[in-house]
N, C-alpha and C positions, 0 to 999 in steps of 0.2 A: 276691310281696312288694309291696305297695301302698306308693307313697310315701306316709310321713306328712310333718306338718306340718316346717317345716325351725326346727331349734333354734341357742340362739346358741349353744352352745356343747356337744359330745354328751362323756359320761361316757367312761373309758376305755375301749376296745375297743368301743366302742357304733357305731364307725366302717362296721362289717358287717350292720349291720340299720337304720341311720337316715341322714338327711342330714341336714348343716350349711349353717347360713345363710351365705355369701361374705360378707357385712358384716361378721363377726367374723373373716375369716380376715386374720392377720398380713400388713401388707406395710411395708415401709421409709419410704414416705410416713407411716405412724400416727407413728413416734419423734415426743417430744416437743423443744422446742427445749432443757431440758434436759438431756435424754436425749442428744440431739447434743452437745453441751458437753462432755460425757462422755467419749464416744467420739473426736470431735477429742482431747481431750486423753492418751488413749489411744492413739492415729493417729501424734499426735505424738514422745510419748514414742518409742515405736516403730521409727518413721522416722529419730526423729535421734539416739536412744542406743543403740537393739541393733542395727538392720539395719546400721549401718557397720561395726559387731564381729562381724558375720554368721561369714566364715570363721577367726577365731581362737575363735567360742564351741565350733563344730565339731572343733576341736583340742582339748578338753575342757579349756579355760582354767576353772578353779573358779573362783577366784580374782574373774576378769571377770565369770564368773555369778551370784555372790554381788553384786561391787559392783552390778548392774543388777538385781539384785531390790532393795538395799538404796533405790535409787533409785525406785523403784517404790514402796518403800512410804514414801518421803517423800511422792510427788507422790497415796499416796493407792489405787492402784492395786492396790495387795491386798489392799485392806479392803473390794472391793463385793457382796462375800454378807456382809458381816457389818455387826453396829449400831453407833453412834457409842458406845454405852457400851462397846464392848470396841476405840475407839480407829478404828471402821470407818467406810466413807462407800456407805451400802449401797445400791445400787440395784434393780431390779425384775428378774426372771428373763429378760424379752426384752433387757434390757441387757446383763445378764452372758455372755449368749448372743452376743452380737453382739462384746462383747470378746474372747470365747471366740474366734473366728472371726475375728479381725481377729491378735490374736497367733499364729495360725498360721503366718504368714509367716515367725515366725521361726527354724521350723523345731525343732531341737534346744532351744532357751531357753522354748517354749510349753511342752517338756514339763517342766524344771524350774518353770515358773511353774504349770503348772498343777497338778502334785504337791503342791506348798505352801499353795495356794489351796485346793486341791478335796479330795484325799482323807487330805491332812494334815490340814489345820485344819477342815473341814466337821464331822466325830464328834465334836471338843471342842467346837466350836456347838452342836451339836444333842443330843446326848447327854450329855456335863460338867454336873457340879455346877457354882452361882454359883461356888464357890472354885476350881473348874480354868478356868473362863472369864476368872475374872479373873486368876490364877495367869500363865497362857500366852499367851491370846487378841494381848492387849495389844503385846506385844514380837513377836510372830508377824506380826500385821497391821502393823507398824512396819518390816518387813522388817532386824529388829536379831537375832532367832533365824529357824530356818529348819524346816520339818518335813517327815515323811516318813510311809510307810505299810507296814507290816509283814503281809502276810497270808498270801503265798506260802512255801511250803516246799523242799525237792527232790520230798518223795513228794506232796504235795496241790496244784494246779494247779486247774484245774476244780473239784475235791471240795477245797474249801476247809476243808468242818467236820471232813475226816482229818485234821486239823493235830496234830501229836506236840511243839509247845515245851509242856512245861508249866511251872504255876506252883501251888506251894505253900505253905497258909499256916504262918507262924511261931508255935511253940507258945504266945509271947505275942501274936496276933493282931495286932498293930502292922506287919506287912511280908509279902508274899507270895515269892517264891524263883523266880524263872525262869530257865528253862533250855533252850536248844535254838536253832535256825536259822531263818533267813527267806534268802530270795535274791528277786532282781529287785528290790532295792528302788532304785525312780528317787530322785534326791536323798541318797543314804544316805554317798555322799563327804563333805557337808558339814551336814547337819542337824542340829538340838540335839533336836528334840523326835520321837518317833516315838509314832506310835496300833500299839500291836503286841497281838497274839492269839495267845492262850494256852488247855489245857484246864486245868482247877482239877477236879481230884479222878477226872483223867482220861476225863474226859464234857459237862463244864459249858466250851464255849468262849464264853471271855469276853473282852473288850479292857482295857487298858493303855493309860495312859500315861508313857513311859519315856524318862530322859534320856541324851545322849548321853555326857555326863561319867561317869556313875556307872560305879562297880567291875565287870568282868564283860562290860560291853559294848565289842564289836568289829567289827573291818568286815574283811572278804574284799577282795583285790585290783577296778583297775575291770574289770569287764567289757567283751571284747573282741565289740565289738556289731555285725550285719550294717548297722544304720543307726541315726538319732539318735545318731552318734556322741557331739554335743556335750552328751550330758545324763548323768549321773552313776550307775552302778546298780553295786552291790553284794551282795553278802554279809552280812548281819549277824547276829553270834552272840550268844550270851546265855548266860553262862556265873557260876551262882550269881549272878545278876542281885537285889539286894536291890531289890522296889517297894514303896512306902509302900501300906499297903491304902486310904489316901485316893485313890491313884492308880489305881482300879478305874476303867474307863471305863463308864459305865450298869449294866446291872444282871449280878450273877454269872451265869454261862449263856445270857444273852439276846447276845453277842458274834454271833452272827449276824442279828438285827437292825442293827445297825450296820453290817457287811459288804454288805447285801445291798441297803439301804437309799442307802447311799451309792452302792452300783453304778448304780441306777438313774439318779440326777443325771449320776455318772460317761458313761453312754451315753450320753444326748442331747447332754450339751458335748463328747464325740470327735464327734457327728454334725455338730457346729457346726464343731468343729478343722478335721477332714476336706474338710470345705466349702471353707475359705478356702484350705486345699490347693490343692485341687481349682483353683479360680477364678485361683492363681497361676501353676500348671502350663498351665492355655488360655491366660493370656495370653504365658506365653511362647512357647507352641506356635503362637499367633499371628504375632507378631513375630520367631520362624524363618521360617515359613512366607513371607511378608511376602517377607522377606530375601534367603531363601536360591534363587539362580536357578537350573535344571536345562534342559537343551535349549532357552538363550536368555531363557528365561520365570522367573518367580515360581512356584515350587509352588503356590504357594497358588492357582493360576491350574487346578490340575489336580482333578477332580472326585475322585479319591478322596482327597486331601487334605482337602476341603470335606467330606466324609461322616464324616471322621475327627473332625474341628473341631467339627461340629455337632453328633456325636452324643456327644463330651466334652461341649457344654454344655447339650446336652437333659438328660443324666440328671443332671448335676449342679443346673440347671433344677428339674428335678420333685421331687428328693432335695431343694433347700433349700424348697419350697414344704412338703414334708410336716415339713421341722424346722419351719419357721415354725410351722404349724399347732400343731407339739405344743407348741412353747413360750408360743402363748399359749394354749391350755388349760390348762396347769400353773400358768400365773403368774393364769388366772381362778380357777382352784380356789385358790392361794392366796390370795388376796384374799378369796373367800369364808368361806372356814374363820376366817381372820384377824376379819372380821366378826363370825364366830360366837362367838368367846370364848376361841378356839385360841389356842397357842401361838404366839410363830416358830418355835422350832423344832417342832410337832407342824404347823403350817401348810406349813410347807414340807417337809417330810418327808410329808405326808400329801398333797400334792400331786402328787409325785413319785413316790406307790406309787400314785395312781389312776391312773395315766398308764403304767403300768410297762410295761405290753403294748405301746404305741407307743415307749417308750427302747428297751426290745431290738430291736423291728425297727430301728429308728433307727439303733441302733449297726451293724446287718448292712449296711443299705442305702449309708449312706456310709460306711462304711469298706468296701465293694466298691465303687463310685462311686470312690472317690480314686483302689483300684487301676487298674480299667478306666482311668481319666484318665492316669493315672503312665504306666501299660502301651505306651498309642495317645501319649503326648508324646514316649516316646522313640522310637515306631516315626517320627513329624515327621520328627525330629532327625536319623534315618537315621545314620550312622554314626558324629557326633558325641553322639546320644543315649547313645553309650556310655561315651564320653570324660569325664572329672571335670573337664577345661575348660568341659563346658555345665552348667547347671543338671539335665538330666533323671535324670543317672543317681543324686545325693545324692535325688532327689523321688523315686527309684523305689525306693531302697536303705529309706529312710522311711516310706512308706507301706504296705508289707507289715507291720510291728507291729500294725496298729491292728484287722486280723482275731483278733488273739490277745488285746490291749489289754482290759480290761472283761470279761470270762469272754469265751470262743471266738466265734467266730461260729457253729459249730454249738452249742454251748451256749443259745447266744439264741435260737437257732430253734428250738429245742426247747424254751424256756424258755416263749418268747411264746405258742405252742398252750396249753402248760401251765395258766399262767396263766387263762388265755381260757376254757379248761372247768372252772377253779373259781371263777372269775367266774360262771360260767351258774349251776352248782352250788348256791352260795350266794346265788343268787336276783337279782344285782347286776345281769346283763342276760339279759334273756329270746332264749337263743338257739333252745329247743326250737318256739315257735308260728310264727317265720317258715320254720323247717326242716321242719315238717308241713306246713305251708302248700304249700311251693316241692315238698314231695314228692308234691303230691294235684296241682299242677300240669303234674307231670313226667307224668302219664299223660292230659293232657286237650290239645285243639289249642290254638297257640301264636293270642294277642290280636294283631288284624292294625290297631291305631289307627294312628292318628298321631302319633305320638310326644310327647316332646320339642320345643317349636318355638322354644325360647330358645338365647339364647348357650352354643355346643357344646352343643346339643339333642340331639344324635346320640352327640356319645362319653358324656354323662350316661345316657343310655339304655344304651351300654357298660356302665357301672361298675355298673350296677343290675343287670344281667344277670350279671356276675362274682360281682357279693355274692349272688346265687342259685344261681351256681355252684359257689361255696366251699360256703353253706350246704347246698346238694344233696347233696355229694362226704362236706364233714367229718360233717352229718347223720349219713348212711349210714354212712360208718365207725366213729363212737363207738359208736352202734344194734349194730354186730355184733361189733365187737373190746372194747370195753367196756375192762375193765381191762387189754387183752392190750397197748391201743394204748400204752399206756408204753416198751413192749419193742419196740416198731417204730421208730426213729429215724429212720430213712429218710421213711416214712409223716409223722412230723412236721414233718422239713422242709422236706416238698414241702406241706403245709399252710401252713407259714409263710412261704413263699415267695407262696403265692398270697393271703396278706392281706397281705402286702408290696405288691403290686403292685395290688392294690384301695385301698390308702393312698395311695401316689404317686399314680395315677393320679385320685381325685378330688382329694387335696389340688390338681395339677395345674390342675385346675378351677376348682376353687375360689380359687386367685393368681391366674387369668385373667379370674376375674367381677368380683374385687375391684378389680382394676387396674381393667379397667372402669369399674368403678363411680365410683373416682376418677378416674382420667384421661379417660375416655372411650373409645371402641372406635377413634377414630383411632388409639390408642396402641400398641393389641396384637395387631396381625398378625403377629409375628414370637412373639409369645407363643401366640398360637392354632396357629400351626405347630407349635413346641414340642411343644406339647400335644398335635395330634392325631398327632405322629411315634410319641410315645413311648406313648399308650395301642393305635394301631394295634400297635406290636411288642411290649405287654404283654400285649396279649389273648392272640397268640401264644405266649408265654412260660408265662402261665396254663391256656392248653389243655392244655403239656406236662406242667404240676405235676399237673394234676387229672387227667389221665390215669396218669400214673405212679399215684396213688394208688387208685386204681380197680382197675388191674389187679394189686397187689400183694396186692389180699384179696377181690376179689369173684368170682365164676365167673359162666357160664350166662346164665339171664336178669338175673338181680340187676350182672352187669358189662355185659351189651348195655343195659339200660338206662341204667346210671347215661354209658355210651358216649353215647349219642343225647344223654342232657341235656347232657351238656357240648360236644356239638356245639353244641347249639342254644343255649345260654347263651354261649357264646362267638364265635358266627359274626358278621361285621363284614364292613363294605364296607373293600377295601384303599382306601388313599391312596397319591397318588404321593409317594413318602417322599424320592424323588430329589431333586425339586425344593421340596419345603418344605425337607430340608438345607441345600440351596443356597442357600435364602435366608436360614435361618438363619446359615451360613458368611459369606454376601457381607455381610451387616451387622456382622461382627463384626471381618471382614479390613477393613472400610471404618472401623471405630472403634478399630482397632488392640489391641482386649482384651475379654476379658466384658465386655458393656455393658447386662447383665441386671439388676443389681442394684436390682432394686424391690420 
């Protein structure tokens, strides 16, 4: 696969056959100074209205939840996906991202803020007639009503469109008739407005909007939750529920455009959530460390402490470089569209479906990144990691949701392949000419140049070798299992696992040029370490996927072959991974927390 020319910005899933220019890749220097403005006052809010109510919001105070969203929407703060005409103060996709990730701190209250925000009110935006936008919007964004999201059932979880509430119309066409259950709804304690999903004539799943006053509707006791105690989930039934047939949300039967649609946004702001986890959990894993003395000393003095430390903030590290990335793709291609004549809402919704194949991985990578981080803060903590006196054990209780959170994380892994071969399909990116290509190469001797002579010249020649290696493996598998490869699960998410790791690992890259680029290379030796830690032990990780997938379907010569390529596509000089740790560790014990943040 020849490198071509480097683009500013590559189409979704275009990440496996092309490179991006580093000048466009996102870094925290680009915010604007209003952009900042924003966020302090977000920062602030934060700081000095929820975090002091930190442990009574976690005792499921409603009550408190409610008045600090109400709070919120004075100062402004639930209105930034939305426009001033519906009463909002909207900002750009890499804002609300960064909001996204800053209210994570607060644990339990991120997830009622973000239920209300995101997959409450996002399908009356984008989907709502002007009369349900201005109906709802308004008092929603004012933090004066409150909403929720109905999708889940007992029987449908993953298979969303097996949903059994239905909804029937009234023989004078004026009202539809609902009937039937939802569970897990976050927010569903106190909400007035729900997006809830129904089938119409038994087949047609459509959305609703339903209020919480009317005849019929009811709520299940709280649920008794392994974590996020402090956020509200319920049962809700719908019992001869009369809705206004005004209240049809988008089009009859198209209710899975809305579900599926919103997911996708959904993924990438937990990839953002998750993050700010993540960043809160090292740093207190730092400042145990720091603290706590064993045989005279500072742990944090003892090297597998520092291996521990570093490699929390490598993968968290490489995981927010590849959020950055995708969020400013999304917010380019918004802008474009917007250009073009688009809608908002077809702008941003149309955004967010180009991109869809990096929100699934997104949502897999950091919500296993939080675990991995959660996991290694309470191994620190050692005895107190267990104890409800320290922080680690509500951070570990917590972040096991967010695998389930947004369809599964096998669901996404299997999603994201999906995807990716009806992309090619439908002609969107040409995956078949680099996969001929890389297959006439697998039988000819390997090009013995010079490589790469540029900043990480070496692991760039990595990542190009991986994207030949993916294309080699998955090539070969479609070519012989064809349709069968649906029925293989296994097969696909060790496929998605190994463009997981060709994402991280260039995005990685590409936050290290960029820094560069601004700072200067004084700046980023502790970022180059980063980097080559985590693609050395990617490479690794990827040998295992693309093997496993080899040997699950190929025999003979067609498996010793595809054997030698993925040797040779993945063979790497080690690093000493000891001491780049350590130096990541010693700069971060010496500034007492992540001090990555660029």
């Amino acid at each position: 696969m020849e490198t071509k020319e480097l683009k500013q910005v590559l189409n979704g899933g275009e990440f496996l056959v092309n490179e991006a220019d580093p000048q466009y890749m996102f870094i925290m220097d680009d915010m604007t100074e209003e952009q900042n403005m924003v966020l302090n006052m977000v920062r602030e809010y934060i700081d000095k209205e929820v975090l002091p109510h930190a442990a009574q919001i976690e005792k499921l105070d409603i009550e408190l939840t409610k008045n600090l969203l109400r709070k919120a929407g004075e100062l402004g703060i639930l209105g930034t996906s939305f426009p001033e005409e519906y009463g909002g103060f909207m900002q750009d996709f890499e804002t609300n991202m960064a909001i996204t990730e800053y209210f994570s701190k607060t644990r339990s209250f991120s997830l009622s803020y973000g239920a209300h925000t995101g997959i409450g009110m996002l399908p009356i935006l984008y989907f709502g007639t002007e009369e349900q936008k201005q109906k709802y919007l308004p008092s929603l964004v004012a933090g004066e009503k409150f909403a929720a999201y109905c999708l889940t059932e007992p029987g449908s979880g993953s298979d969303a469109l097996a949903a059994k509430t239905k909804a029937i119309l009234s023989e004078d066409g004026k009202h539809y008739v609902l009937d039937g259950q939802k569970m897990w709804i976050t927010n569903a304690g106190f909400a007035d407005v729900f997006v809830v999903f129904a089938q119409i004539d038994g087949d047609k799943f459509t959305g609703f909007i339903v209020e919480r006053t009317w005849d019929g509707v009811s709520f299940g006791a709280e649920e008794a939750k392994m974590g996020i105690k402090g956020s509200s989930t319920r049962q809700v039934f719908f019992e001869n529920v009369k809705v206004p047939a005004e209240n049809v949300l988008g089009e009859i039967g198209k209710g899975h455009k809305i579900a599926f649609n919103i997911l996708n946004i959904g993924r990438i702001k937990l990839a953002a959530g998750v993050l700010g986890g993540s960043k809160l959990i090292i740093d207190h894993s730092i400042q145990y460390a720091n603290e706590r003395k064993q045989f005279g000393v500072a742990i944090s003095s003892f090297g597998a402490i520092k291996h521990k430390l570093a490699e929390q903030a490598i993968r968290t590290w490489a995981t927010e470089a590849a959020m950055h990335r995708a969020s400013r793709a999304i917010d380019h291609e918004e802008k474009r569209l917007k250009d073009s004549g688009k809608t908002l809402a077809e702008s941003l919704l149309g955004a967010a479906e180009e991109y869809a194949i990096e929100c699934a991985l997104l949502k897999v990578m950091g919500s296993e990144c939080l675990d991995f981080v959660a996991d290694e803060g309470v191994q620190i903590y050692g005895g107190m990691g267990y104890s409800e006196e320290a922080p680690m054990a509500g951070a570990y209780r917590d972040s096991r949701i967010n695998r389930i959170f947004e369809g599964t994380n096998e669901i996404n892994r299997m999603l994201s392949v999906d995807m990716l071969l009806k992309k090619a399909m439908r002609g969107q990116i040409d995956l078949m000419s680099p996969a001929m290509a890389i297959q006439k190469e697998m039988t000819s001797m390997p090009a013995f140049g010079a490589g790469d002579t540029g900043l990480l010249g070496t692991e760039m020649d990595y990542v190009r070798n991986m994207k030949k290696c993916f294309l080699a493996v998955a090539g070969l598998t479609v070519q012989n299992l064809m349709m069968e490869l649906q029925k293989e699960q296994e097969i696909l998410m060790n496929l998605s696992d190994m463009m997981s790791e060709i994402y991280l690992c260039e995005s990685a890259i590409l936050r290290t040029k960029k820094l560069a680029i601004v700072k200067g290379e004084g700046f980023i030796g502790d970022r180059i370490a980063m980097t080559q830690v985590f693609i050395n032990d990617s490479i690794e990780r990827m040998a295992v996927s693309a093997k496993n997938v080899a040997a699950a379907w190929a025999e003979g010569d067609t498996l010793r072959m595809l054997m030698l390529a993925i040797k040779r596509y993945t063979k790497h000089e080690f690093v000493n991974t000891k001491n780049l740790r350590r130096q990541v560790a010693d700069t971060m014990l010496a500034a007492g927390c992540f001090c990555f943040n660029d």
